[in-house]
N, C-alpha and C positions, 0 to 999 in steps of 0.2 A: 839646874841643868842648862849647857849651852846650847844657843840654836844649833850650833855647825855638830853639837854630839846628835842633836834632836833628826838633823837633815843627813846626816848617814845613816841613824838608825829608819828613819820614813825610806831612804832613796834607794837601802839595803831589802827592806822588806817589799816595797813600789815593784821591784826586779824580778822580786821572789813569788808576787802572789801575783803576776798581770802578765800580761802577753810579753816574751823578752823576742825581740826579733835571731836574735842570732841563736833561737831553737825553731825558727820558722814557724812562729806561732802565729793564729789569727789576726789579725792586724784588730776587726773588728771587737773582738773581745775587750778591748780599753771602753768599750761604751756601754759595755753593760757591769753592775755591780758586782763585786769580787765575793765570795766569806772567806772571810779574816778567823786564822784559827785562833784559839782563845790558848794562853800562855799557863801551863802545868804549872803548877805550883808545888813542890814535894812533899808531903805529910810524914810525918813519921810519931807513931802511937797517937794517932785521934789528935796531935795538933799542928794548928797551922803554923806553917814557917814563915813570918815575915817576906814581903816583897823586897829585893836591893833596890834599888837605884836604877839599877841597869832593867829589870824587868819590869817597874813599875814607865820608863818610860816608852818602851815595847809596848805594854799592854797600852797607852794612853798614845802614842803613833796607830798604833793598832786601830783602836775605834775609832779615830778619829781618821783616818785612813780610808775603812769601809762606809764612814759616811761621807765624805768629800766624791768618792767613786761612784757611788747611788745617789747623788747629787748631779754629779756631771751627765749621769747616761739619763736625763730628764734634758739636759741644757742642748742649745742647738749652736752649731759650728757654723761660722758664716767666713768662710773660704776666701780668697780674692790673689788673684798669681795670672803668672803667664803660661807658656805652653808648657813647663815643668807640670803647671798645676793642673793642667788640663791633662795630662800624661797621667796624674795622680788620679785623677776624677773615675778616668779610666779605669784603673788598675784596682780602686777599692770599690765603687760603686760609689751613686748618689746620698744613698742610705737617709738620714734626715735633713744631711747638711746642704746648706744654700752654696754654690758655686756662682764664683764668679772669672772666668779665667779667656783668655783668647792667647794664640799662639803670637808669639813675637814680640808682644808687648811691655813697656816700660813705665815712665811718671806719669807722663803726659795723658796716656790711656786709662792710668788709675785713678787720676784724678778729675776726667770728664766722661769715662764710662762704668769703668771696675768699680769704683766706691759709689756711685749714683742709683748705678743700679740696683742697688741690696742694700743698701741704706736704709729704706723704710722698714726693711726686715728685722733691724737692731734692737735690740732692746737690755732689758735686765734679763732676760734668760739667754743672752746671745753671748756667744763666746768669736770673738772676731780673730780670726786668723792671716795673715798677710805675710805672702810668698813671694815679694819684687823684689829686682836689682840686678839679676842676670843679665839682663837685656842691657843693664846702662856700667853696669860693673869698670867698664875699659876706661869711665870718666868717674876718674874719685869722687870729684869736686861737686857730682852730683849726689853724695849722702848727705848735703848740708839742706839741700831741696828735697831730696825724701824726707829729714829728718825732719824739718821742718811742717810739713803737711801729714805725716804721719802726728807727732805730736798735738799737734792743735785736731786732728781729727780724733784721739784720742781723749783727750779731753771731752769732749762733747760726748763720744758715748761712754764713756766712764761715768760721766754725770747723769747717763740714763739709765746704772747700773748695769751695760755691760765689761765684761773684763777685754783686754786688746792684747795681743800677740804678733812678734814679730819674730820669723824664724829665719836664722841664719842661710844665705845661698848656699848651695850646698856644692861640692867641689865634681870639677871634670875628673871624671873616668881617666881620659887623656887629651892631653893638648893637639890640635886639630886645626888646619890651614881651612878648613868649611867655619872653623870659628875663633878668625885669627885675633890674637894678642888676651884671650880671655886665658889667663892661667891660674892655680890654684893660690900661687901667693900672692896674685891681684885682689883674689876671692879672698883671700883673708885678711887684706888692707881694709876692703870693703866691711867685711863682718866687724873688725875693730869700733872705725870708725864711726858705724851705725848704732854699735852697742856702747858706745862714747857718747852720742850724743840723744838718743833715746830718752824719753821725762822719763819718773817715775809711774804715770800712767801706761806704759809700755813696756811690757814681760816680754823679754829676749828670750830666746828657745834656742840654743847650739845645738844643733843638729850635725852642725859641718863635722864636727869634731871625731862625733863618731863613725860618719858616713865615711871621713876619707878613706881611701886605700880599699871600701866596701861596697864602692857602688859597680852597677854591670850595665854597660849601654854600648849602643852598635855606632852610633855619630860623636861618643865623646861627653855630649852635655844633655842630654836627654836618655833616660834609663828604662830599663827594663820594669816588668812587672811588682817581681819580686822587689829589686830596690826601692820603689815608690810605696809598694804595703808597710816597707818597713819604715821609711820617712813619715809616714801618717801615722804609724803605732809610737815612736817619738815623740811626733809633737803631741799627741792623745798624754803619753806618759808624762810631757814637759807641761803641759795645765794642768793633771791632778797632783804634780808634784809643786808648782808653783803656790795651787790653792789650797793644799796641805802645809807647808812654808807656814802660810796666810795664816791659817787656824792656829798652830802651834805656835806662832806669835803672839797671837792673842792669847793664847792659856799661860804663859811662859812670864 
């Protein structure tokens, strides 16, 4: 079986059994463990029908699915953004995750306050999340300086057995003179280039992708309630999709 048949049948079923935002479902619910219905198999006179192909690898996305999800809702989220994030923080609650976020902020902040501070919190149960680049967006030339401190920070806790996430800026509502020259195909030069230069120890998360044309906010770049539930239930859905990826690799 191919991974890319393996990753529509997980990302088809991922949709179907977990929070999908655009039915305004709980954001929360990606943190707790799903049941995964178990796949009919048809009998006919007292015997069994052989499995295809196609359900044998249903049922093995399946469990392996429900365990990656009651895996996660053990692990803990270690947060770190700007006033998006803090916007976020808001909107879903603290719940177990460590935050790390101030309003306005960019590199320079992340890397002598926002990663300092919750850094001793890393570990192998730590699932690291990272929400920058809005703030510095308008200067390309600086994804080469996140890229760079991002990566090598990864590295390190990768080797403490945490996993690291980087998710896409996410795009303006609309373009706005309170936040001038930040536009959405600036945001996607930026997103490119960061998912360009990203190691392997750094799981990129598109989020933008789906948000665009879907977000609601009253300044342009800073969003409503509902928008931010639904950015957190994404990135929830874009690690147990990543760490499903993972496992199905490994059996495959």
């Amino acid at each position: 079986m191919s991974k890319k048949y393996l990753r529509c049948i997980a990302v088809g079923l991922l949709f179907t059994l977990c929070a999908i935002p655009s039915l305004k479902s709980n954001a929360e619910e990606m943190t707790h463990p799903v049941e995964v219905p178990v796949q009919q198999v048809p009998v006919q006179d007292g015997s069994v029908q052989a499995l295809t192909e196609e359900q044998q690898a249903e049922l093995l996305v399946q469990e392996q699915l429900a365990q990656v999800t009651a895996e996660q809702a053990t692990r803990q989220l270690v947060i770190i953004g700007d006033s998006r994030t803090v916007g976020m923080k808001s909107a879903v609650g603290k719940n177990n995750n460590i935050w790390s976020a101030k309003v306005g902020m960019g590199l320079a902040w992340m890397k002598n306050v926002g990663v300092p501070s919750v850094e001793a919190n890393i570990n192998e149960n730590t699932d690291v999340v990272i929400l920058m680049g809005v703030n510095d967006v308008r200067s390309l030339s600086y994804t080469d300086k996140y890229v760079s401190y991002i990566n090598q920070k990864a590295d390190t806790w990768t080797a403490l057995g945490a996993s690291v996430y980087y998710v896409s800026v996410n795009p303006m509502a609309f373009e706005t003179k309170s936040y001038p020259g930040i536009t959405n195909s600036l945001i996607e030069s930026w997103n490119t280039k960061m998912q360009e230069g990203l190691n392997e120890n750094v799981h990129y998360i598109d989020t933008y992708s789906t948000m665009l044309g879907n977000v609601s906010s009253r300044d342009g770049i800073h969003y409503n309630k509902s928008t931010y539930k639904t950015i957190y239930t994404l990135i929830n859905q874009g690690i147990i999709i990543d760490k499903l990826e993972q496992k199905m690799a490994n059996l495959c």
